[in-house]
C-alpha positions as CSV (number, residue, x, y, z in Angstrom):
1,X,0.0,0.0,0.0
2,X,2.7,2.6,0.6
3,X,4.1,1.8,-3.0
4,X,0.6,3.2,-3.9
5,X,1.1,6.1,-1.9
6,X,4.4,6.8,-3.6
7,X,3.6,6.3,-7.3
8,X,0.0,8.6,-6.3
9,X,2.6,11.3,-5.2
10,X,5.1,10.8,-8.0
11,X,1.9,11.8,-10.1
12,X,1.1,15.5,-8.7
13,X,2.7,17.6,-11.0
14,X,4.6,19.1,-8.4
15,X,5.9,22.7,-9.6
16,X,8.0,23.8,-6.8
17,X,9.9,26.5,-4.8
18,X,12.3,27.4,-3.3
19,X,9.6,28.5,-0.2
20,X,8.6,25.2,1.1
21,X,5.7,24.8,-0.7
22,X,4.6,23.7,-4.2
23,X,3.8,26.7,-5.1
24,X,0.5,26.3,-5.6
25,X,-1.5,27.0,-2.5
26,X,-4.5,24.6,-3.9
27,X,-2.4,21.9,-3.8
28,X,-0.7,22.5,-0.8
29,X,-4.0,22.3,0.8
30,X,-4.9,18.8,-1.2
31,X,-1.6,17.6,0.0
32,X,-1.9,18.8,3.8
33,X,-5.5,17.4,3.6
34,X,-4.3,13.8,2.4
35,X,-1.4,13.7,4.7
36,X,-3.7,15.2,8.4
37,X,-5.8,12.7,10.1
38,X,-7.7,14.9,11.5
39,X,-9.0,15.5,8.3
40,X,-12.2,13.0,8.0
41,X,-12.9,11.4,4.3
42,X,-16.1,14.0,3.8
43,X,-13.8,16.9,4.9
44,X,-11.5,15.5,2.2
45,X,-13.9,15.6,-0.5
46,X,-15.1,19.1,0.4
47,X,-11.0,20.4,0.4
48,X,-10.5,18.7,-3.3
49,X,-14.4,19.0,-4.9
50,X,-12.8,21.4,-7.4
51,X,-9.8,19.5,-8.0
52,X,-12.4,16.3,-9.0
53,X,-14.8,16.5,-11.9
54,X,-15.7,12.9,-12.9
55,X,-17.5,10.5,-10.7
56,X,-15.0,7.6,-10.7
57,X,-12.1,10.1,-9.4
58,X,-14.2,10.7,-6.4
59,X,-13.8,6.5,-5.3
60,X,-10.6,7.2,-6.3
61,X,-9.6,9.9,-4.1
62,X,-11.3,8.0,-1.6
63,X,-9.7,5.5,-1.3
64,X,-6.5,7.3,-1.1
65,X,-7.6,9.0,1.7
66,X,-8.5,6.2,3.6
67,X,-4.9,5.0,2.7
68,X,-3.4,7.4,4.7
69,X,-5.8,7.6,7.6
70,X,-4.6,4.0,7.6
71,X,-1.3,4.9,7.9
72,X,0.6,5.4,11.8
73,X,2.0,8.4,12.4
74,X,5.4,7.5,11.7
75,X,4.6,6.8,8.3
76,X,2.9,10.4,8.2
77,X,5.4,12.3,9.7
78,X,8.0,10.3,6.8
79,X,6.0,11.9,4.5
80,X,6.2,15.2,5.6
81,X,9.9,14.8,5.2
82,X,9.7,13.3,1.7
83,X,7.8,16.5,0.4
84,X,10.3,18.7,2.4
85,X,13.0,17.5,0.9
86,X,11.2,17.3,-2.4
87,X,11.1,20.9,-2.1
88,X,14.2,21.6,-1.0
89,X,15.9,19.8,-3.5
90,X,18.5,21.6,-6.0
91,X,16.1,20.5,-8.8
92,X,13.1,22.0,-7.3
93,X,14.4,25.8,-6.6
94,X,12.8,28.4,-7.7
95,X,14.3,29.7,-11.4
96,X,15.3,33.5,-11.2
């Protein structure tokens, strides 16, 4: 399952910068959203309803959702890290 999660990630067209974030603060949100726990699968849904426009992607994002609440918080807090260092990565700076 966390082979999922990685290959789901790998997928986000991630455009980044050299600020910590992806640069896009919509999908910072979607990706704080996915990665909190406190954030409940119907709270997920209303976060990402205008990232979603067919009916099938809704299961989808569902279930990776639920992937993630399944997840301990070890395996969260990993996560944070791997899209910190994603960030901060000399191919991810910012171009001047």
């Amino acid at each position: 399952m966390k082979l999922v999660v990685v290959f789901m990630l790998a997928a986000i067209p991630i455009c980044c910068y050299a600020d910590g974030s992806s640069g896009c603060s919509m999908m910072d949100t979607i990706i704080d959203s996915t990665l909190d726990p406190s954030v409940s699968v119907d709270d997920y849904h209303a976060t990402i309803k205008e990232a979603i426009s067919l009916p099938y992607n809704k299961e989808a994002v569902t279930k990776f959702k639920e992937c993630f609440l399944a997840q301990n918080e070890e395996t969260v807090k990993n996560m944070h890290v791997m899209m910190e260092a994603i960030y901060a990565s000399k191919d991810c700076q910012e171009e001047a």
